[in-house]
N, CA, C and O atoms as a Tripos MOL2 file, in Angstrom:
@<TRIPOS>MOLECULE
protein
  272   271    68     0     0
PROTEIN
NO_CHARGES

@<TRIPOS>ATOM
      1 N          -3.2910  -52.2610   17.7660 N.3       1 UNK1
      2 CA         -2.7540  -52.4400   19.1020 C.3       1 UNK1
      3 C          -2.2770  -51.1000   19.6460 C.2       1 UNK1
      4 O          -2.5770  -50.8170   20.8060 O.2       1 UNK1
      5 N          -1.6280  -50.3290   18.9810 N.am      2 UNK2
      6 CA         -1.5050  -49.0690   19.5930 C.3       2 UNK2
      7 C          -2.3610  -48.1230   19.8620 C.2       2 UNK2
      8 O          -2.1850  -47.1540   20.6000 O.2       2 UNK2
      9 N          -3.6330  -48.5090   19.0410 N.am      3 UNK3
     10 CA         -4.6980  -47.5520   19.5860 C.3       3 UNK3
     11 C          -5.5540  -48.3740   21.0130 C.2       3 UNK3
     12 O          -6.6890  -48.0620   21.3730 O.2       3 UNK3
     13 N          -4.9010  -49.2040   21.5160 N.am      4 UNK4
     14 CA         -5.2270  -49.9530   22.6370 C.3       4 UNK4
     15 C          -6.8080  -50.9530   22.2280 C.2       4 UNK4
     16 O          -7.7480  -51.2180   22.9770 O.2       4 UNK4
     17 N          -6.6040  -51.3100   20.8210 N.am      5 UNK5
     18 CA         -7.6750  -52.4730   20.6980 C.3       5 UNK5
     19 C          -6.7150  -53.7780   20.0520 C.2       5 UNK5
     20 O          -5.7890  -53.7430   19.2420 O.2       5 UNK5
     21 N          -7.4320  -55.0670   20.8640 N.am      6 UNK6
     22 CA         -6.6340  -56.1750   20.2530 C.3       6 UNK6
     23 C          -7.2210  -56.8590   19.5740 C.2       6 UNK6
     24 O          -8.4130  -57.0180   19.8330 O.2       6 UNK6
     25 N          -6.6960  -57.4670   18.5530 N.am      7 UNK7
     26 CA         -7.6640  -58.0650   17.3830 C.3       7 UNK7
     27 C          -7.6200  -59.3940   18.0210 C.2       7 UNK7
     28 O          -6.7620  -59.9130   18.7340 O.2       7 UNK7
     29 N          -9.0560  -59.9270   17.4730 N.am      8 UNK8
     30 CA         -9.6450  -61.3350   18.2520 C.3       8 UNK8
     31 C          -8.2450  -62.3550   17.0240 C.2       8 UNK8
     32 O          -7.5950  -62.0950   16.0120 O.2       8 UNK8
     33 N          -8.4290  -63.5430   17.9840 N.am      9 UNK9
     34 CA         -8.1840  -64.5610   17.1120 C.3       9 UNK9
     35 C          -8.3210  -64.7110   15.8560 C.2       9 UNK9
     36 O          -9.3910  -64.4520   15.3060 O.2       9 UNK9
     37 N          -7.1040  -65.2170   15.1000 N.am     10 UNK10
     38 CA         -7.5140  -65.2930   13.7060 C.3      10 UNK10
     39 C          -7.6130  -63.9310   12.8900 C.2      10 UNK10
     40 O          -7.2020  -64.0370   11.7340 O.2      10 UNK10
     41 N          -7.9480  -63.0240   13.1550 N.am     11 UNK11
     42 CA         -7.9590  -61.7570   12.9930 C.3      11 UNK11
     43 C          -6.6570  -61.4780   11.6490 C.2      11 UNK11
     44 O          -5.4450  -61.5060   11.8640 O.2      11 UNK11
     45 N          -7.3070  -61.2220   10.3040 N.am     12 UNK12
     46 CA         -5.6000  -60.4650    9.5810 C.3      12 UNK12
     47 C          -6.8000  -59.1560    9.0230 C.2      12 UNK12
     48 O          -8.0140  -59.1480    8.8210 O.2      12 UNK12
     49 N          -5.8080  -58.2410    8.9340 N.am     13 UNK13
     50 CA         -5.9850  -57.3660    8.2670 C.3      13 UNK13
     51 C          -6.7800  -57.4790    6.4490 C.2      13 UNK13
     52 O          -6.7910  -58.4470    5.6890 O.2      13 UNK13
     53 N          -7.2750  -56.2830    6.2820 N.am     14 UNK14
     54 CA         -7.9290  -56.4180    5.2230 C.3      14 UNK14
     55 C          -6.7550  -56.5850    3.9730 C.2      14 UNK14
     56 O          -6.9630  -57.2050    2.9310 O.2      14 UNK14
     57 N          -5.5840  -55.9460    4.2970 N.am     15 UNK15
     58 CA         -4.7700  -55.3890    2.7920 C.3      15 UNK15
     59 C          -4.3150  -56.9880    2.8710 C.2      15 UNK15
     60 O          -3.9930  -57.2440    1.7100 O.2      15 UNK15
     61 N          -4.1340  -58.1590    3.6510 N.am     16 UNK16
     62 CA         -3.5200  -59.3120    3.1580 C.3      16 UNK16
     63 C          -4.7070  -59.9960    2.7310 C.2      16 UNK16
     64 O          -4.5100  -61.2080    2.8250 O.2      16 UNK16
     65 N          -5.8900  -59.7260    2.2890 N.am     17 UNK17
     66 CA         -6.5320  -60.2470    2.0010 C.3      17 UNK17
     67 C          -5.9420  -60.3420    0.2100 C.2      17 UNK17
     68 O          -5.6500  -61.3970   -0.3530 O.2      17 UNK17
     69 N          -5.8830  -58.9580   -0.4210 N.am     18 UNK18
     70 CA         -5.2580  -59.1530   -1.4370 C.3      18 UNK18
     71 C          -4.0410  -59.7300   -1.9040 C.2      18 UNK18
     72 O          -3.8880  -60.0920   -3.0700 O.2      18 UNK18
     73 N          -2.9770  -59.8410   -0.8130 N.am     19 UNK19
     74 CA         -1.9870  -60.8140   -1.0490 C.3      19 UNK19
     75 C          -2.4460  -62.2430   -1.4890 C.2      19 UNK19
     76 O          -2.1670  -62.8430   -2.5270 O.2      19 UNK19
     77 N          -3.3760  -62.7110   -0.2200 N.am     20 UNK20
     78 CA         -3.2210  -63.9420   -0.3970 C.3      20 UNK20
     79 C          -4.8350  -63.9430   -1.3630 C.2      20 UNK20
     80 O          -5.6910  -64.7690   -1.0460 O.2      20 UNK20
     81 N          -5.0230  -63.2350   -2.1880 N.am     21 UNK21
     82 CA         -5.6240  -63.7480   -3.4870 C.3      21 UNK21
     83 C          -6.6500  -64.0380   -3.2530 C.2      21 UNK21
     84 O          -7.0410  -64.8240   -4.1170 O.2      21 UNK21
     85 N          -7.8010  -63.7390   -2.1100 N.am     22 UNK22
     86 CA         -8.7940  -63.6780   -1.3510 C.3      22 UNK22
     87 C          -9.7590  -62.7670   -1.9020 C.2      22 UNK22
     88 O         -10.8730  -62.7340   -1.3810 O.2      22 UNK22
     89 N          -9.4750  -61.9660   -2.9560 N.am     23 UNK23
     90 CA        -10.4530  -60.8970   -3.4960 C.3      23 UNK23
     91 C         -10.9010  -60.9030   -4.5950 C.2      23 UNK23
     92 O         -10.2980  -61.4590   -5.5130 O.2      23 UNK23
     93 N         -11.9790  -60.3310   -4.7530 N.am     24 UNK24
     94 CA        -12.5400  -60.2560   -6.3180 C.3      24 UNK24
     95 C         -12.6510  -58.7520   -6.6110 C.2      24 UNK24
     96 O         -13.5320  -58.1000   -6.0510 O.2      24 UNK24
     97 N         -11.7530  -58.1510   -7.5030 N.am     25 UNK25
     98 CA        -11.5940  -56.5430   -7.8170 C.3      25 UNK25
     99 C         -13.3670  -56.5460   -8.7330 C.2      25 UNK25
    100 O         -13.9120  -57.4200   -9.4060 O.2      25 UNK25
    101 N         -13.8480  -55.0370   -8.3030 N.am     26 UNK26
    102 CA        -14.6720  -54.4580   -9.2900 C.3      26 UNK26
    103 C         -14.2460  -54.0480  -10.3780 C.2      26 UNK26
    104 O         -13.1140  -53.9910  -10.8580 O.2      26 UNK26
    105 N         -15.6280  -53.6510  -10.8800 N.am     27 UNK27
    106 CA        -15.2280  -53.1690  -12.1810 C.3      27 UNK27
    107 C         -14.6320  -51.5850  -11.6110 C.2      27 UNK27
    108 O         -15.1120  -50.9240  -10.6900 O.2      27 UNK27
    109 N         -13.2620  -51.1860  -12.6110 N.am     28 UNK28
    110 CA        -13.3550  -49.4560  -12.1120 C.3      28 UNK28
    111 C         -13.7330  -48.6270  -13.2770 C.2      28 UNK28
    112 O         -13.4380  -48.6770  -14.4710 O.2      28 UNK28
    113 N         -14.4600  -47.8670  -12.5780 N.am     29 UNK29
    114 CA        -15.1210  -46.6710  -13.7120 C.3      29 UNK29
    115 C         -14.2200  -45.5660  -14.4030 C.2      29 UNK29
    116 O         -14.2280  -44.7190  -13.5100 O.2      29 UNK29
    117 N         -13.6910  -45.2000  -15.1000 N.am     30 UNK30
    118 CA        -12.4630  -44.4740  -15.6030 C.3      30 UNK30
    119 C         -13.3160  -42.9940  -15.6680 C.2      30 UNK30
    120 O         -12.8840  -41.8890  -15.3390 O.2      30 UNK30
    121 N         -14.5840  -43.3130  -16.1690 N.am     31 UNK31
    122 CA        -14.8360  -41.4360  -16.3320 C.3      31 UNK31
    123 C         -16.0660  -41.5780  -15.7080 C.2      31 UNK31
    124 O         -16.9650  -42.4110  -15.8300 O.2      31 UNK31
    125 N         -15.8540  -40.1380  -14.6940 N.am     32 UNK32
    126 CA        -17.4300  -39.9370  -13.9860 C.3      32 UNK32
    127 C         -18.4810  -40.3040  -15.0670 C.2      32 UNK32
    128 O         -19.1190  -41.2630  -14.6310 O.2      32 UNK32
    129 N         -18.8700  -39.9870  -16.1380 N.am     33 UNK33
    130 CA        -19.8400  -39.8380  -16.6850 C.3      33 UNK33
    131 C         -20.1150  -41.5990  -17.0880 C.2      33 UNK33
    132 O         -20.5310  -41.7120  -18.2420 O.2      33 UNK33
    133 N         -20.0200  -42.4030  -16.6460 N.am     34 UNK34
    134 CA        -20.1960  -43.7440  -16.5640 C.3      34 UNK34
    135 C         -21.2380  -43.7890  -15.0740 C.2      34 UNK34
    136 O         -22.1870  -44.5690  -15.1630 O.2      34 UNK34
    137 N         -21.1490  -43.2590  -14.1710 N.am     35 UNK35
    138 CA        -22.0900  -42.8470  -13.0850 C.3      35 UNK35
    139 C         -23.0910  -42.3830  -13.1400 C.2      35 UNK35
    140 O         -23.0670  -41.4530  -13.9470 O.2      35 UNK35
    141 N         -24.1290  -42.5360  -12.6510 N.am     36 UNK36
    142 CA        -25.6140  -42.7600  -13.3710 C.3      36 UNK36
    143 C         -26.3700  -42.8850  -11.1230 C.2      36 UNK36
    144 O         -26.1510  -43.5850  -10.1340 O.2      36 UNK36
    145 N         -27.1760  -41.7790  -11.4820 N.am     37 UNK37
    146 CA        -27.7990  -41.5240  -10.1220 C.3      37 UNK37
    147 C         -29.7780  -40.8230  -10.4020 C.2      37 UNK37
    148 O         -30.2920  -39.9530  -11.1040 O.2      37 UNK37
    149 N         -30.3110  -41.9170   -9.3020 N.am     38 UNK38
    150 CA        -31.4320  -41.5330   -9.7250 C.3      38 UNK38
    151 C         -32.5020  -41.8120   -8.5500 C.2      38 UNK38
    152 O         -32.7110  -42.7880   -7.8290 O.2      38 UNK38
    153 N         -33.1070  -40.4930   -8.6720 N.am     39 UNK39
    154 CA        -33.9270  -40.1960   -7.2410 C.3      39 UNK39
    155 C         -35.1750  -40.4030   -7.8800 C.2      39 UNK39
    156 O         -35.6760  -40.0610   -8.9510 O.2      39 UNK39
    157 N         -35.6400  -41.2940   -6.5570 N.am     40 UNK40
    158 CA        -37.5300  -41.5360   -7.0990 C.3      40 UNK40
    159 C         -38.3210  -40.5780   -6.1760 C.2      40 UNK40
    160 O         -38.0320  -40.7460   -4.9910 O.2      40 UNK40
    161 N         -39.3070  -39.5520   -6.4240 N.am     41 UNK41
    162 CA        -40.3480  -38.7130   -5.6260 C.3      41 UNK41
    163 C         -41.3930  -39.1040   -5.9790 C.2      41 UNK41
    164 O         -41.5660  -39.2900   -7.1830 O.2      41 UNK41
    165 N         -42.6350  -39.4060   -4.8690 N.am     42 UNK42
    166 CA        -43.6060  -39.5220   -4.7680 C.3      42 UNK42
    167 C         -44.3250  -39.8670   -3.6820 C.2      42 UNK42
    168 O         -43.6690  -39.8120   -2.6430 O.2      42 UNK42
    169 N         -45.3740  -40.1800   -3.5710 N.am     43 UNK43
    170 CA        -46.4530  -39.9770   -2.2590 C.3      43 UNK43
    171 C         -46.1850  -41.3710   -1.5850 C.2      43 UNK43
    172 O         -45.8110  -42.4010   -2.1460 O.2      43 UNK43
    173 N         -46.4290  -41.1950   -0.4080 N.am     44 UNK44
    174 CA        -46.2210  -42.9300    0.2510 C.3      44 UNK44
    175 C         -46.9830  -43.8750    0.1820 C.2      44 UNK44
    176 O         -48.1320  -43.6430    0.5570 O.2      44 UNK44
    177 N         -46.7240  -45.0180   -0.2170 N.am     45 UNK45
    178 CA        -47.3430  -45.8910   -0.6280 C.3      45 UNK45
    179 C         -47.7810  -46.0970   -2.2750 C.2      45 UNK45
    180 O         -48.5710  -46.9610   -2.6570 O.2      45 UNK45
    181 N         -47.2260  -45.3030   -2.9880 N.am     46 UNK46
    182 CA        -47.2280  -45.0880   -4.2530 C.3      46 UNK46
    183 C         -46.5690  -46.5330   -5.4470 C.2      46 UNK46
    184 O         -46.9430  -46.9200   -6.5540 O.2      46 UNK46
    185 N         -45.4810  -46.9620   -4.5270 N.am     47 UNK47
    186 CA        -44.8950  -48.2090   -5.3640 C.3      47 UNK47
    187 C         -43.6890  -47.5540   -5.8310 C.2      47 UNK47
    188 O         -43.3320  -47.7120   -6.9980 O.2      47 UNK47
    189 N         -43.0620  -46.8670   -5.0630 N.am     48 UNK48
    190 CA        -41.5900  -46.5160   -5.5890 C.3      48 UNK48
    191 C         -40.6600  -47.5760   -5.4180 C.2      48 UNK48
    192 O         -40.0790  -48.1390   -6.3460 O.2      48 UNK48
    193 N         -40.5130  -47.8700   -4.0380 N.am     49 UNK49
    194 CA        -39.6720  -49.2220   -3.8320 C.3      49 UNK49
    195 C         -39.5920  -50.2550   -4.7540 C.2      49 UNK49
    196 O         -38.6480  -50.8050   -5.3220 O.2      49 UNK49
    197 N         -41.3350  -50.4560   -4.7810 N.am     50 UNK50
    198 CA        -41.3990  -52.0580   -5.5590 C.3      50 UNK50
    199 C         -41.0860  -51.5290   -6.7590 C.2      50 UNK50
    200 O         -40.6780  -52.4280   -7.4950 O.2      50 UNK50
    201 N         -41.0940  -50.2270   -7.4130 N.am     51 UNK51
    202 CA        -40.1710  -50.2020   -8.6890 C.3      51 UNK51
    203 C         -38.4970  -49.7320   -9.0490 C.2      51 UNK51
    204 O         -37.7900  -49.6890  -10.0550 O.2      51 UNK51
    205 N         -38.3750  -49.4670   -7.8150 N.am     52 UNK52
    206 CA        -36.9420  -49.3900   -7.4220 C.3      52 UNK52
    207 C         -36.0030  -50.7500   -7.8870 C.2      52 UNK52
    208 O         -35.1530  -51.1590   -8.6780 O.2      52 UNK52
    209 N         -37.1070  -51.1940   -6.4160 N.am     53 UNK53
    210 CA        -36.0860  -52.9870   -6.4310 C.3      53 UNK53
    211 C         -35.7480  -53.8330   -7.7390 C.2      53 UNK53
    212 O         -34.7190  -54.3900   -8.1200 O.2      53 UNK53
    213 N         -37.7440  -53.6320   -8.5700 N.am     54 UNK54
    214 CA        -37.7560  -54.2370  -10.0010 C.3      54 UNK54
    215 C         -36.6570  -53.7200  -10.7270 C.2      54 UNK54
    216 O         -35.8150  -54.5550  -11.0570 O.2      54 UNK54
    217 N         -36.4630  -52.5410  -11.0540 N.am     55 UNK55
    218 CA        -35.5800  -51.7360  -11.5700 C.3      55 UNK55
    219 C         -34.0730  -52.3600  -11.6750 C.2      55 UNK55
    220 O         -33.4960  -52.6580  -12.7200 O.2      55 UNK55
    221 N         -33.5720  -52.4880  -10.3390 N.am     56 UNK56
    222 CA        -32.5810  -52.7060   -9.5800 C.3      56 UNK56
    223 C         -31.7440  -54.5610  -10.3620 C.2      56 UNK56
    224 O         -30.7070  -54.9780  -10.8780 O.2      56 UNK56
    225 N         -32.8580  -54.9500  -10.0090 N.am     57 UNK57
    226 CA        -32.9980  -56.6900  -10.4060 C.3      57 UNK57
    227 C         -33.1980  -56.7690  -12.0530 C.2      57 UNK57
    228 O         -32.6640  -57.7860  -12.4960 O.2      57 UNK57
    229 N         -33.6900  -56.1330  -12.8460 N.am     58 UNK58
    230 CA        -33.8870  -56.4040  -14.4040 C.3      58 UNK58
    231 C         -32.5410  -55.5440  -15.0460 C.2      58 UNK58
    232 O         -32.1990  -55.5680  -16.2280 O.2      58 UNK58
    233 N         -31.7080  -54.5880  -13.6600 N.am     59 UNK59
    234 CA        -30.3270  -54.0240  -15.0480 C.3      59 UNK59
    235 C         -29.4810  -54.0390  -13.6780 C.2      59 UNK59
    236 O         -29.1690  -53.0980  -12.9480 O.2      59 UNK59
    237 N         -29.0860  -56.0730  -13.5180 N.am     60 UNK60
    238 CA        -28.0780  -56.1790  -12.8650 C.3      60 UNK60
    239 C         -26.0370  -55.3900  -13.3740 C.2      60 UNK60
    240 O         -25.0900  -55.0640  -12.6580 O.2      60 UNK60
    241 N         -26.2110  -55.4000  -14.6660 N.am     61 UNK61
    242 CA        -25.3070  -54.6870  -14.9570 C.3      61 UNK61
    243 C         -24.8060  -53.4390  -14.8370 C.2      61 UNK61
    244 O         -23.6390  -53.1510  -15.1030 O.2      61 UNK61
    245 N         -25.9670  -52.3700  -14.2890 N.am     62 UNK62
    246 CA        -25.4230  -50.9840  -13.8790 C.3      62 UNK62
    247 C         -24.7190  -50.9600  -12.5920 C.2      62 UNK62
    248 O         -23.7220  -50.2980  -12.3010 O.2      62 UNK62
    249 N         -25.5040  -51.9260  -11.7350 N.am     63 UNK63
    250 CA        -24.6330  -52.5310  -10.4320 C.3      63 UNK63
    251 C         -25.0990  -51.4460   -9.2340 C.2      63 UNK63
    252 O         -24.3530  -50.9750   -8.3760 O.2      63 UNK63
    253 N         -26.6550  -51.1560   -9.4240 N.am     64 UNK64
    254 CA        -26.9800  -50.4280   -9.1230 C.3      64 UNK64
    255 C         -26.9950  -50.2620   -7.4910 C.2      64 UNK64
    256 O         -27.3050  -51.3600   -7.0300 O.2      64 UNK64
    257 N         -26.8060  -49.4250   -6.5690 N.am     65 UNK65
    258 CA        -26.9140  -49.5210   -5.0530 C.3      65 UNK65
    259 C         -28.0870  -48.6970   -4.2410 C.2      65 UNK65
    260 O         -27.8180  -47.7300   -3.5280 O.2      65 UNK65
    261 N         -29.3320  -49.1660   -4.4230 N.am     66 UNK66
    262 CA        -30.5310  -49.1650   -3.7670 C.3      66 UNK66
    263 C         -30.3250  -48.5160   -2.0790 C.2      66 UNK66
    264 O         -30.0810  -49.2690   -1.1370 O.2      66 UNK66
    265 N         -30.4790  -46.9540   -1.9220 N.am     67 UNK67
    266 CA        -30.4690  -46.2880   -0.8690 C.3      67 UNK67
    267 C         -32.2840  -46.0830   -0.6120 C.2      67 UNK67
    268 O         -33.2020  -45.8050   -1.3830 O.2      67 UNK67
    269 N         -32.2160  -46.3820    0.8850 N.am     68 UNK68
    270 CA        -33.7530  -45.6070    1.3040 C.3      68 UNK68
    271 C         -34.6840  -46.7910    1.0380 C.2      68 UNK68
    272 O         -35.8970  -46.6740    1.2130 O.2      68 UNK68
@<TRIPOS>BOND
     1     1     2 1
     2     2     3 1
     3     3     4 2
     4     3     5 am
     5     5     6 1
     6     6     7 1
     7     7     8 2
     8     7     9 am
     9     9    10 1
    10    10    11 1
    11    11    12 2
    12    11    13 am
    13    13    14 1
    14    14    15 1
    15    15    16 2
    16    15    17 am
    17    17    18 1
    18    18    19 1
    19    19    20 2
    20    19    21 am
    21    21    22 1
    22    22    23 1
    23    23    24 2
    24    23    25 am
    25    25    26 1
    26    26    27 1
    27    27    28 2
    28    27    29 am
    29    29    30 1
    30    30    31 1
    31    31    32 2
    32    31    33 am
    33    33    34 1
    34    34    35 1
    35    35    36 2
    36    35    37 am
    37    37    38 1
    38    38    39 1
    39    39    40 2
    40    39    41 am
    41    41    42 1
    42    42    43 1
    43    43    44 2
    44    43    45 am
    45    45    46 1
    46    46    47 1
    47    47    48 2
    48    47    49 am
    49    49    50 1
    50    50    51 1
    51    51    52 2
    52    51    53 am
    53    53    54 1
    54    54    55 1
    55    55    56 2
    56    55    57 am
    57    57    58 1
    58    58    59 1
    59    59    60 2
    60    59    61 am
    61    61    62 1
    62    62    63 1
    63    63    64 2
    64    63    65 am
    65    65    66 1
    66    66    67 1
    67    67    68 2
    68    67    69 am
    69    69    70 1
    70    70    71 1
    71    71    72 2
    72    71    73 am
    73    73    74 1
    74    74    75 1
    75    75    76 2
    76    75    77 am
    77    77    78 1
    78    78    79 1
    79    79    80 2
    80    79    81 am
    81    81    82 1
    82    82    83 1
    83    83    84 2
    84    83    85 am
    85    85    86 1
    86    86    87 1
    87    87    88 2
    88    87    89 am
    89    89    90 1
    90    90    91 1
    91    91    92 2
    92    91    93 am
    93    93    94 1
    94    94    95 1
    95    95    96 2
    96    95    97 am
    97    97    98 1
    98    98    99 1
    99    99   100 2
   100    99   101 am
   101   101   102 1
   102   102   103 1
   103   103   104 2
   104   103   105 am
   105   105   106 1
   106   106   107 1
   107   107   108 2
   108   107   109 am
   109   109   110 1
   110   110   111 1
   111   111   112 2
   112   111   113 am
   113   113   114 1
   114   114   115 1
   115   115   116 2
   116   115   117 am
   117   117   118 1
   118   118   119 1
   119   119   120 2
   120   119   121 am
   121   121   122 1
   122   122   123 1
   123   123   124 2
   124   123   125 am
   125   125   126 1
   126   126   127 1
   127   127   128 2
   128   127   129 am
   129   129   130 1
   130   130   131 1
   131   131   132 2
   132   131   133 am
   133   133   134 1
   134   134   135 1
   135   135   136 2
   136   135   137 am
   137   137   138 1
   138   138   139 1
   139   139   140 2
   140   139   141 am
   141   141   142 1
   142   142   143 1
   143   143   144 2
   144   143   145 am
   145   145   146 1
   146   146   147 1
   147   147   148 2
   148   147   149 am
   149   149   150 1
   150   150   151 1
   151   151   152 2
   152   151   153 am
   153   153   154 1
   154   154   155 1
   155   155   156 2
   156   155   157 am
   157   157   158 1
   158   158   159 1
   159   159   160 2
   160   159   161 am
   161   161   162 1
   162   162   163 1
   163   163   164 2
   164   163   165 am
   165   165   166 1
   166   166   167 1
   167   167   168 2
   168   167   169 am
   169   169   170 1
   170   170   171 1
   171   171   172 2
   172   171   173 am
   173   173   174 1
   174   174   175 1
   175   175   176 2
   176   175   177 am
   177   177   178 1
   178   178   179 1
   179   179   180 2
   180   179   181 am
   181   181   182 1
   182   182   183 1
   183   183   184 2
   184   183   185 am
   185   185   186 1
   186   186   187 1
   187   187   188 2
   188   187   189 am
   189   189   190 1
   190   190   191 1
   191   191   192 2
   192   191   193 am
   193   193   194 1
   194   194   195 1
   195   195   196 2
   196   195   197 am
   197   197   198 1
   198   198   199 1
   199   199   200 2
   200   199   201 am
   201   201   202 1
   202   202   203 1
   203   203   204 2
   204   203   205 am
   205   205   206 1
   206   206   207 1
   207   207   208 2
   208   207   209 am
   209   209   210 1
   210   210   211 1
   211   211   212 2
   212   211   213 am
   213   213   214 1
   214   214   215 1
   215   215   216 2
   216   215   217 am
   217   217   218 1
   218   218   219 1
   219   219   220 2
   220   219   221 am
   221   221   222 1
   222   222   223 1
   223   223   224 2
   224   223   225 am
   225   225   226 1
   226   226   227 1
   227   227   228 2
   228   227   229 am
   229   229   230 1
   230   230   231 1
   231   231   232 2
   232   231   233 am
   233   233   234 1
   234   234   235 1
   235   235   236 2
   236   235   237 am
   237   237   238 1
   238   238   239 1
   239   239   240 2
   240   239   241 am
   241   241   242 1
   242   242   243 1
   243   243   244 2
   244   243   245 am
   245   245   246 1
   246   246   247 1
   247   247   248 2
   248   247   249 am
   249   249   250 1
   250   250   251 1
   251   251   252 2
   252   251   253 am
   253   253   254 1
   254   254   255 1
   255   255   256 2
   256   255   257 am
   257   257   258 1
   258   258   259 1
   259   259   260 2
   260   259   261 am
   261   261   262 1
   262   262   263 1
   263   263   264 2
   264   263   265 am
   265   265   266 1
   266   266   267 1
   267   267   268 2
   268   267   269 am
   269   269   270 1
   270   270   271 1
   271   271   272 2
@<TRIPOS>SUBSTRUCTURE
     1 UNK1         2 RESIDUE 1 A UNK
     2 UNK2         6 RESIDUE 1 A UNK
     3 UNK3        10 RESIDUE 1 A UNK
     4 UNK4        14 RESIDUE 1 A UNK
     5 UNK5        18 RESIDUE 1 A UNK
     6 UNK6        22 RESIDUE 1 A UNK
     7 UNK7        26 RESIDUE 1 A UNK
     8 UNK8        30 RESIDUE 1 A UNK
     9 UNK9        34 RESIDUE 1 A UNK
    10 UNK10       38 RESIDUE 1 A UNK
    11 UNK11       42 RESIDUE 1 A UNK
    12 UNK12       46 RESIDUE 1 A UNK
    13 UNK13       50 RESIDUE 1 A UNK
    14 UNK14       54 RESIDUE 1 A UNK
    15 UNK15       58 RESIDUE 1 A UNK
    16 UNK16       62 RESIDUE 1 A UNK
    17 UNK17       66 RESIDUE 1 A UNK
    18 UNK18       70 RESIDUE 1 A UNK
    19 UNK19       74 RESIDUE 1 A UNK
    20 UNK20       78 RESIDUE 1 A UNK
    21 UNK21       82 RESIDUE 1 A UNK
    22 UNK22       86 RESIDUE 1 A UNK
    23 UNK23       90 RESIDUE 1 A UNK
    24 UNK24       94 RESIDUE 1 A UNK
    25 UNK25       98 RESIDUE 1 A UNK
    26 UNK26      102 RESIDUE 1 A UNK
    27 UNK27      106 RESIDUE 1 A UNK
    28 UNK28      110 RESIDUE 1 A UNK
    29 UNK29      114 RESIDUE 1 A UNK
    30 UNK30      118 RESIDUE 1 A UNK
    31 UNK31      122 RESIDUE 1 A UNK
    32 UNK32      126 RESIDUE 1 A UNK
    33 UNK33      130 RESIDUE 1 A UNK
    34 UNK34      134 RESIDUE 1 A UNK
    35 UNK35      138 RESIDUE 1 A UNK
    36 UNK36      142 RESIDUE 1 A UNK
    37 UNK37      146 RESIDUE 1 A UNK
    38 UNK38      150 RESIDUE 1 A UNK
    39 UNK39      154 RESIDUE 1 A UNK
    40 UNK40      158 RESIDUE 1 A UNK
    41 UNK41      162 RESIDUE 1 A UNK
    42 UNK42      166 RESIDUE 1 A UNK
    43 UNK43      170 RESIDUE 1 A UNK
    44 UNK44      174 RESIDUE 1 A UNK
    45 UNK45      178 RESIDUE 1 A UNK
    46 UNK46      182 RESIDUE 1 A UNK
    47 UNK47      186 RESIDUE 1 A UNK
    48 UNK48      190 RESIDUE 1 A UNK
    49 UNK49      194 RESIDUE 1 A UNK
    50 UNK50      198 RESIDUE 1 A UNK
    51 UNK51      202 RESIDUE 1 A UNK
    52 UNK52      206 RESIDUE 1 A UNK
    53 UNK53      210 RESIDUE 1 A UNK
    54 UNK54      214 RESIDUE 1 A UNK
    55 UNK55      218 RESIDUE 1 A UNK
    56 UNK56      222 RESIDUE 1 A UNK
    57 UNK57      226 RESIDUE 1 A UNK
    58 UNK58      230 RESIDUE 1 A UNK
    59 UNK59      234 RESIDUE 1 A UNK
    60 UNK60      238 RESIDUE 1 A UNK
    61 UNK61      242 RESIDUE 1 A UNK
    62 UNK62      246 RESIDUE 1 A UNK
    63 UNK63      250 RESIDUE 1 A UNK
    64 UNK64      254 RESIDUE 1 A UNK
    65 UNK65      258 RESIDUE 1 A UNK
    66 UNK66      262 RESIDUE 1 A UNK
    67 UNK67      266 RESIDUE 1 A UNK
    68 UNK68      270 RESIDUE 1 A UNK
């Protein structure tokens, strides 16, 4: 409101979301080296994506986040 926008109806803020027990915490990573980054190069139309996505979907546990 002081930055002259009014929140619609119903409207709460994100931080009472954790009050009222509305959230599901991630996992937190304690040491960078638990971070894991990986660039695919190649020609277009090559099948990077479709082995991206496969990738992505068979090691739901790295929790991986599919850019591009």
């Amino acid at each position: 409101v002081e930055q002259g926008l009014v929140p619609q109806e119903g409207f709460r803020p994100w931080a009472l979301a954790v009050t009222d027990g509305n959230t599901v915490m991630g996992p937190s990573l304690s040491d960078p080296k638990d971070c894991e980054l990986m660039m695919i190069v190649g020609l277009p139309a090559s099948g990077k994506t479709t082995w991206a996505e496969k990738w992505v979907r068979d090691h739901p546990e790295k929790r991986y986040v599919l850019l591009g």
